[in-house]
Residue frames as a rotation matrix with the C-alpha (Angstrom) as fourth column:
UNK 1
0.583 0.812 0.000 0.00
0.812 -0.583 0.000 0.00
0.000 0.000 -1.000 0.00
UNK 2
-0.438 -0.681 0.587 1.44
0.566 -0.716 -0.408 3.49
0.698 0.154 0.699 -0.79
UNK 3
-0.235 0.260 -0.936 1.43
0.882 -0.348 -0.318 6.17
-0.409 -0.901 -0.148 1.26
UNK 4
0.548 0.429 0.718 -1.06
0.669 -0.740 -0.068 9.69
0.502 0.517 -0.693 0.12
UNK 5
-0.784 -0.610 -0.112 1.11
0.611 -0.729 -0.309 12.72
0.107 -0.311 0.944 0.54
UNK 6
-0.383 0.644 0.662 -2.37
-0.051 -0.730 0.681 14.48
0.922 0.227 0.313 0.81
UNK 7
0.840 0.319 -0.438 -3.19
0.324 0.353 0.878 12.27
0.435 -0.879 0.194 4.49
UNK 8
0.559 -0.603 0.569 0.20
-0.792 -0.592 0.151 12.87
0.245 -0.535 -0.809 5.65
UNK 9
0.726 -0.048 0.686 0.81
-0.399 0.783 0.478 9.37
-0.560 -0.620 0.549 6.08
UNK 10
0.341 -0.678 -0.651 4.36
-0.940 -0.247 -0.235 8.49
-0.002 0.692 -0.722 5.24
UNK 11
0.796 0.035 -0.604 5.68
0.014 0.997 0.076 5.11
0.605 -0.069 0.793 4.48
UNK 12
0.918 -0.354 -0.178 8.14
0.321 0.402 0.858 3.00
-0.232 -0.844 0.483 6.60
UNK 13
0.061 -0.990 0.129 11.40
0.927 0.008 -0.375 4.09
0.370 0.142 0.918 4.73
UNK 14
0.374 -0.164 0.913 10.71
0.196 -0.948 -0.251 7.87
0.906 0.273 -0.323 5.35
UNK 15
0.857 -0.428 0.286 11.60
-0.349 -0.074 0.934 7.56
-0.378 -0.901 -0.213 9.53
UNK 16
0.716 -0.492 0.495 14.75
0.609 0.787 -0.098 5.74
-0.342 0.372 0.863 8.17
UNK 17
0.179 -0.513 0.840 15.71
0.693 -0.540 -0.477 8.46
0.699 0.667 0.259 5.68
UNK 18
0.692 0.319 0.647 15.21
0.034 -0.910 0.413 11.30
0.721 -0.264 -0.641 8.10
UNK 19
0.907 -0.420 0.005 16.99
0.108 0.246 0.963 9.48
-0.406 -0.874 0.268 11.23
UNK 20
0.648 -0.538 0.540 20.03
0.756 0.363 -0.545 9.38
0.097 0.761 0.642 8.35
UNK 21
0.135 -0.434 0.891 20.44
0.524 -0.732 -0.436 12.60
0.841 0.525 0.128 7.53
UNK 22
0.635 -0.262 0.727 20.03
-0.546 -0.818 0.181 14.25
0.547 -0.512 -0.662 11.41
UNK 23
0.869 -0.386 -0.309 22.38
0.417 0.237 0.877 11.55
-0.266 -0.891 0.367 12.83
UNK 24
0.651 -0.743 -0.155 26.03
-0.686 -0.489 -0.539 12.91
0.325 0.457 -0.828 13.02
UNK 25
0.330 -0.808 -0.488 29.11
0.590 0.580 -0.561 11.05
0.737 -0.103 0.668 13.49
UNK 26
0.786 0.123 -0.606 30.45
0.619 -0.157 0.770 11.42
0.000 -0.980 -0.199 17.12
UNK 27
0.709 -0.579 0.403 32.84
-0.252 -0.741 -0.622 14.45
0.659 0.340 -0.671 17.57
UNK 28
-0.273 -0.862 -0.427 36.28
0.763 0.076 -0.642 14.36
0.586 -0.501 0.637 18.86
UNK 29
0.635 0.402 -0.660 36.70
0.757 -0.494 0.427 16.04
-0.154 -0.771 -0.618 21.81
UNK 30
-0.392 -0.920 -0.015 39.06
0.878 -0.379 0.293 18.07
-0.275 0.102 0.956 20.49
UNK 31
-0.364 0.601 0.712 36.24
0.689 -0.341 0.640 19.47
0.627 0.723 -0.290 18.10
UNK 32
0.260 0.954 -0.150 34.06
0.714 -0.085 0.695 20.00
0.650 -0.287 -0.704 21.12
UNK 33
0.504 -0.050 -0.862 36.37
0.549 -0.752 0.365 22.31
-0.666 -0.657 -0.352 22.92
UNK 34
-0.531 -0.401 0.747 37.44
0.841 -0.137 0.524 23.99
-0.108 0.906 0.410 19.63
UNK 35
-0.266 0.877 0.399 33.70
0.586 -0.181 0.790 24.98
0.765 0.444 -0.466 19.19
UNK 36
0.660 0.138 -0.739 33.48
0.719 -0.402 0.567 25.75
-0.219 -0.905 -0.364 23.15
UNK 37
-0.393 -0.626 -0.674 36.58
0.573 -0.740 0.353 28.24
-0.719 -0.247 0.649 23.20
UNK 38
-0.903 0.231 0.363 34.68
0.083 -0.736 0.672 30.36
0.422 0.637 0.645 19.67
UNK 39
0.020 1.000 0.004 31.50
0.632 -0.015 0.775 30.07
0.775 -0.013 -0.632 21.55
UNK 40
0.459 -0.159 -0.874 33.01
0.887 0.144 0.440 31.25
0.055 -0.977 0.207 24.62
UNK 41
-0.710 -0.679 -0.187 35.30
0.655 -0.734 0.181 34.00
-0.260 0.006 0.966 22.99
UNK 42
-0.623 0.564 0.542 32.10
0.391 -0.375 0.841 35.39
0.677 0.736 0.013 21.33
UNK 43
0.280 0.947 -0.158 30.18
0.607 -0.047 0.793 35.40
0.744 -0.318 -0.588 23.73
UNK 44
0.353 0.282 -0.892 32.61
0.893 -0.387 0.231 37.62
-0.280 -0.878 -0.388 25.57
UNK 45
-0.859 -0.222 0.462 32.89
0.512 -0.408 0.756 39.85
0.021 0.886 0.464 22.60
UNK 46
-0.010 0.980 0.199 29.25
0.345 -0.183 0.921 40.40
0.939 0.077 -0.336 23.29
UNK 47
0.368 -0.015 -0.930 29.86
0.892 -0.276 0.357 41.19
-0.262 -0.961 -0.089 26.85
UNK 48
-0.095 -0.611 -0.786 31.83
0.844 -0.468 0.261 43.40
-0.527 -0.639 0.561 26.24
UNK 49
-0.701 0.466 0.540 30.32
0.430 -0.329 0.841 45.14
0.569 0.822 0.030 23.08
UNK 50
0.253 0.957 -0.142 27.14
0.830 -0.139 0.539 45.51
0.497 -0.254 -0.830 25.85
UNK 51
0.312 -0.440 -0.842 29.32
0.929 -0.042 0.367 46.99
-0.196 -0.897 0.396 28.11
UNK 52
-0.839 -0.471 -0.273 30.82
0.391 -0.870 0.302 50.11
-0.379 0.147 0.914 26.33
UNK 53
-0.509 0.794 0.333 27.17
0.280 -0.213 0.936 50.17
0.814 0.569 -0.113 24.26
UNK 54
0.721 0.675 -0.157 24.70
0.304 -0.105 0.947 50.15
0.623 -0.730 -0.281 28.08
UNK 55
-0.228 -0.973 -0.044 27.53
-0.117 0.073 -0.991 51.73
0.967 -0.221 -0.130 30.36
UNK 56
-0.393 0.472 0.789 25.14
-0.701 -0.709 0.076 52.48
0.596 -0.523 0.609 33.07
UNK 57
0.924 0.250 0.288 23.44
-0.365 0.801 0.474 49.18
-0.112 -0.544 0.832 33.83
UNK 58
0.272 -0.800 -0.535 27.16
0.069 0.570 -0.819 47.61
0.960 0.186 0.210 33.46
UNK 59
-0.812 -0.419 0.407 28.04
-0.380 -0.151 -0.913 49.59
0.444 -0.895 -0.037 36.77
UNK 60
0.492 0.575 0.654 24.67
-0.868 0.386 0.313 48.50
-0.072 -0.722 0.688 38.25
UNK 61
0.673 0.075 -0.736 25.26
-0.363 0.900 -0.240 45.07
0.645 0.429 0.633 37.53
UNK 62
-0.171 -0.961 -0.218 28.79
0.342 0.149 -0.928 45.44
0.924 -0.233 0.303 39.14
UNK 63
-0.608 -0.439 0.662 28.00
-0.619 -0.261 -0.741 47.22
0.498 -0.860 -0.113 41.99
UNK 64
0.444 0.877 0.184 25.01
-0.863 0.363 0.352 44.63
0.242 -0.315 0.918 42.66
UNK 65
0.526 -0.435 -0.730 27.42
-0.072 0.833 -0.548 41.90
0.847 0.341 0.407 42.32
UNK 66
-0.278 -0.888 0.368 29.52
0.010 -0.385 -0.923 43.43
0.961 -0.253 0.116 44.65
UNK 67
-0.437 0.045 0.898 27.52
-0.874 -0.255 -0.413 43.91
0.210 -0.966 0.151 47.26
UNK 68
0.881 0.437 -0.179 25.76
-0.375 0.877 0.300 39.97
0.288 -0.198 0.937 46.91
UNK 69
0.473 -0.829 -0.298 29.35
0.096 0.385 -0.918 39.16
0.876 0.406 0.261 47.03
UNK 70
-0.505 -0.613 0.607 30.07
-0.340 -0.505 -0.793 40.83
0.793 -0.607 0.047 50.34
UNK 71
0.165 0.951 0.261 27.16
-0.787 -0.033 0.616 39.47
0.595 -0.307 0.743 51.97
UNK 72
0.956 0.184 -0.228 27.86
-0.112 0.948 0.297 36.11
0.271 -0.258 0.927 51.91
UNK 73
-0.031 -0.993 0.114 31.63
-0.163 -0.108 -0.981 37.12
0.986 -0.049 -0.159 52.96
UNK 74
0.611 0.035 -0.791 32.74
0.746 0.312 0.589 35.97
0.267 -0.950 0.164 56.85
C-alpha cells in the first residue's frame, strides 16, 4: 500500500531516511572544545560590546554583584 502525501501518512522508509540525515558522526573532543573556546570568545565579545554600548546598567550590575558578594563574605 502506498502512502497519500495528501493524508500525511508516510511510508516505513521515510523515519529511516530522516533518522540518516540528522544523525552525526560522534565528535572528537578536540572538536568539542574547539567549538566551546569560539563560543566562549564570542560570547565575551558580546559582553563586552554591551558593556561600552549600556555603560550604566554595566556599573549597576557590578556594583550589585559586589555587594551579593560581600554578603555572603565571613
Amino acid at each position: 500500500m502506498k502512502s497519500n502525501p495528501d493524508t500525511g501518512a508516510a511510508s516505513p522508509e521515510a523515519p529511516a531516511e530522516t533518522h540518516a540525515e540528522t544523525e552525526r558522526p560522534p565528535e572528537s573532543e578536540a572538536e568539542r572544545r574547539r567549538r566551546r573556546a569560539v563560543f566562549l570568545r564570542e560570547l565575551a565579545e558580546a559582553r563586552e560590546l554591551r558593556a561600552r554600548v549600556q555603560p550604566r546598567r554595566t556599573k549597576e550590575r557590578r556594583m550589585r554583584e559586589a555587594l551579593r558578594m560581600r554578603t555572603f563574605r565571613i
